[in-house]
N, C-alpha and C positions, 0 to 999 in steps of 0.2 A: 504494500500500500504506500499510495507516496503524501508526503503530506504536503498542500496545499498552500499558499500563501494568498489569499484574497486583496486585491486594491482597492486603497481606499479613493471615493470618487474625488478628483477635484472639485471643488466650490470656488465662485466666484462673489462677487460683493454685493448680485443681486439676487443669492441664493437663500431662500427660507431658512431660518436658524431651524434646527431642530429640535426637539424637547421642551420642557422647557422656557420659557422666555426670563431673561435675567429678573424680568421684574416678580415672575414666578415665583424662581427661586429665593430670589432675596424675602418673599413674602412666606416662603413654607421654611424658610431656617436651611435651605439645599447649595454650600456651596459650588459657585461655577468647578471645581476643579476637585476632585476627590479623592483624596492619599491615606490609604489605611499605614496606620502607625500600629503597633502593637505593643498594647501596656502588661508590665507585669505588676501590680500590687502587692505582692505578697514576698516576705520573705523567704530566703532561700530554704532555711530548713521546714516551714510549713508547706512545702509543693504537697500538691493532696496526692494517698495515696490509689486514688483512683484514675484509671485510665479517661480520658474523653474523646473516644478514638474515631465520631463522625458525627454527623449533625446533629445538633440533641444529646447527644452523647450514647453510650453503651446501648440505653435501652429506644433510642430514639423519640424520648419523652422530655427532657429537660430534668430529668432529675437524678441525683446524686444520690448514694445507698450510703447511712454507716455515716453520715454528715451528724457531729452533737455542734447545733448553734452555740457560741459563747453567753454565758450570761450579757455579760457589755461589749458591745460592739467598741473599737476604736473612734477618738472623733473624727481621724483623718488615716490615711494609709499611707504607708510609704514605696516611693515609686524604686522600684528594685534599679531593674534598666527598661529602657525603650531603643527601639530602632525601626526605623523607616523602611516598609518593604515594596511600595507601588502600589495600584490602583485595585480597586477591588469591594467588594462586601463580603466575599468568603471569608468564613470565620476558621482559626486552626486548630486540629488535631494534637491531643496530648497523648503520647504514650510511653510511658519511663516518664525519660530526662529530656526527651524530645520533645519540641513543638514545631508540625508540620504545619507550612502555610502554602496559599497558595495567589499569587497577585500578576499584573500584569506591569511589565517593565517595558517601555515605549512600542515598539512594535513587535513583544515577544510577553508569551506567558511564562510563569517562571515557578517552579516549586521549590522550597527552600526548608532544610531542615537546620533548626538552629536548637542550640542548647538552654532549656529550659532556666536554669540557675542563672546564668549570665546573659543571655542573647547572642551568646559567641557563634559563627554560621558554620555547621557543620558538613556539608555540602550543598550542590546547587545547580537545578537544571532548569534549562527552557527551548524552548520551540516557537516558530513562528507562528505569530497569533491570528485567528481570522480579521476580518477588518468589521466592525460595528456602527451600521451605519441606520438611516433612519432616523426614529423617534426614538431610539436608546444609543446614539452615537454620542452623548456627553458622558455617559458612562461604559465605558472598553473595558472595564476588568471585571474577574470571572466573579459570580454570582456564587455558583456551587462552592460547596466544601468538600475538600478530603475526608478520606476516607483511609484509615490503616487498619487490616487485617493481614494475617499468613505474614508476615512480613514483609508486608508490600504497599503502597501509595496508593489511590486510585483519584485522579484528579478529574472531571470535566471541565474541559476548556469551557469559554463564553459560546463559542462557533464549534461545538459540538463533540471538538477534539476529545478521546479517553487516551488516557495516559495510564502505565503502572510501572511502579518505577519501585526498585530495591531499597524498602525501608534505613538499612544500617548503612548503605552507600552511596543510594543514587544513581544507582545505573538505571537504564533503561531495559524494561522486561518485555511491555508488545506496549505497540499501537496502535488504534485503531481510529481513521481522519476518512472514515466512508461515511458517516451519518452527517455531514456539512451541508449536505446539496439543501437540503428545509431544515428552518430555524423556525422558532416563535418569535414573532415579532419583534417581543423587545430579549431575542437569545436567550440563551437555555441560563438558565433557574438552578433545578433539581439536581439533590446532590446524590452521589451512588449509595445504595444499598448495598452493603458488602454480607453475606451470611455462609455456611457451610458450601466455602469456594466456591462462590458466584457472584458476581458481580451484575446488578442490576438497575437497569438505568430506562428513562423514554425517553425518547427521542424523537427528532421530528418537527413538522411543523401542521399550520392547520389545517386540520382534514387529513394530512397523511404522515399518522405518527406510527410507532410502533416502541413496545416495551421489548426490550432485549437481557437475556441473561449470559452474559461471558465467563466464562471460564477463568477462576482466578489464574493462575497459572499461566495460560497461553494465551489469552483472549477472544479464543476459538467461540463463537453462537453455540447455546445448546439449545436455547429455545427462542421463540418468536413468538408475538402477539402482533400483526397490524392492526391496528385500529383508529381510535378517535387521537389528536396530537395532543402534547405534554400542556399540561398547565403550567403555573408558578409555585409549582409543589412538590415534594418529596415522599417516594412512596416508603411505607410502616411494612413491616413485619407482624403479622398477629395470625391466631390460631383460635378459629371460630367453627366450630360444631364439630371438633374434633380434624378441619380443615387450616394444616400451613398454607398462608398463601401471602401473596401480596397486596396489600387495596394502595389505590393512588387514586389522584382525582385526575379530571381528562381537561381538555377544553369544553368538554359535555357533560360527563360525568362520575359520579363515583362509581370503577370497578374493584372485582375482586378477581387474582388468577390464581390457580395452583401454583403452589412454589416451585414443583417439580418439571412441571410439564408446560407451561402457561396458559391452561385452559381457560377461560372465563369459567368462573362459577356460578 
């Protein structure tokens, strides 16, 4: 598979702004330019010791197991380190000592593992990034969150790109830059589902998406669903009448598929 690099179109001085209008944004607190920093609050020796290893965390709920709140909260926290990583809303993955992120560095997406305790950057990969254009062209950086299980990355580019990339090194494992050709309007969202080696993602755009499940390991399809295209959502994991499966929401609606096979239920 070859991966892709999209142009981005020229604009001239009589060309519609997109998104947005300054006065917009200056009205909703939005602004023109969007650089995720990443804070750490907390001291070195209280890093929790629970994993946050994709959206939501472990259980894809937002919640932490085994957390006793303090009687007194601090009145202020102190700021450990910070460091500037690129553009983005994806949020990063904790597991160990690591913190996986994932952002966008001028015309390239970039994943970067950095040391949890310090900020120190522990390796560093990128790829050429799709071009984001439209009504979401003031924001290029990726949406989606990583993902680490088996000892592996799984990033969704903005433009559709899956990436898995060797947790402890950085190398690169498979890629796969065939699902580019349809995007949702304002680019892909949803962050990967990782579970008993498979990787699971929608893709697409409207009217012709489809949910896929990749093989951790190689990247290989083992199943397919086409159907209705991705919304701005992330599919759960849940086990309802005795049924593993997947529910996501569509551009239409809430499905459910078997986890194994991808049947609609």
């Amino acid at each position: 598979m070859t991966l892709r690099r999209s142009p981005i179109p020229p604009r001239t001085k009589d060309s519609p702004e997109p998104g947005l209008s300054p006065a917009l944004r200056a009205a909703a607190g939005v602004p023109a330019v969007v650089c995720l920093f990443l804070w750490v609050l907390v001291r070195a020796p209280t890093l929790p010791a629970q994993d946050w290893p994709c959206w939501l965390g472990p259980g894809r709920n937002g919640t932490v197991s085994g957390f006793d709140a303090p009687a007194d909260w601090p009145d202020s926290l102190t700021e450990n380190w910070h460091r500037k990583i690129g553009l983005g809303e994806s949020t990063p993955a904790l597991v160990g000592d690591r913190l996986y992120v994932f952002a966008r560095e001028e015309n390239e997406e970039v994943i970067l593992a950095l040391n949890a305790r310090d900020g120190a950057p522990l390796w560093r990969h990128s790829y050429p990034a799709v071009a984001v254009t439209g009504p979401a062209e003031p924001y290029p950086g990726p949406r989606s969150s990583p993902a680490v299980a088996g000892g592996k990355v799984i990033a969704l580019g903005v433009g559709g790109v899956v990436t898995c990339l060797d947790a402890a090194r950085g190398e690169l494992v498979w890629r796969r830059d065939d699902f580019t050709n349809a995007l949702p309007r304002f680019f892909t969202s949803a962050s990967p589902l990782v579970a008993e080696g498979l990787c699971i993602l929608h893709l697409g755009g409207p009217g012709e998406g489809c949910v896929v499940a990749l093989a951790l390991d190689t990247g290989r399809s083992r199943w397919t669903w086409p159907g209705e295209g991705p919304a701005y959502a992330s599919a759960v994991l849940l086990t309802l009448a005795d049924s593993k499966q997947v529910v996501l929401l569509t551009e239409k609606s809430l499905v459910g598929l078997d986890f194994c096979t991808g049947r609609l239920l």
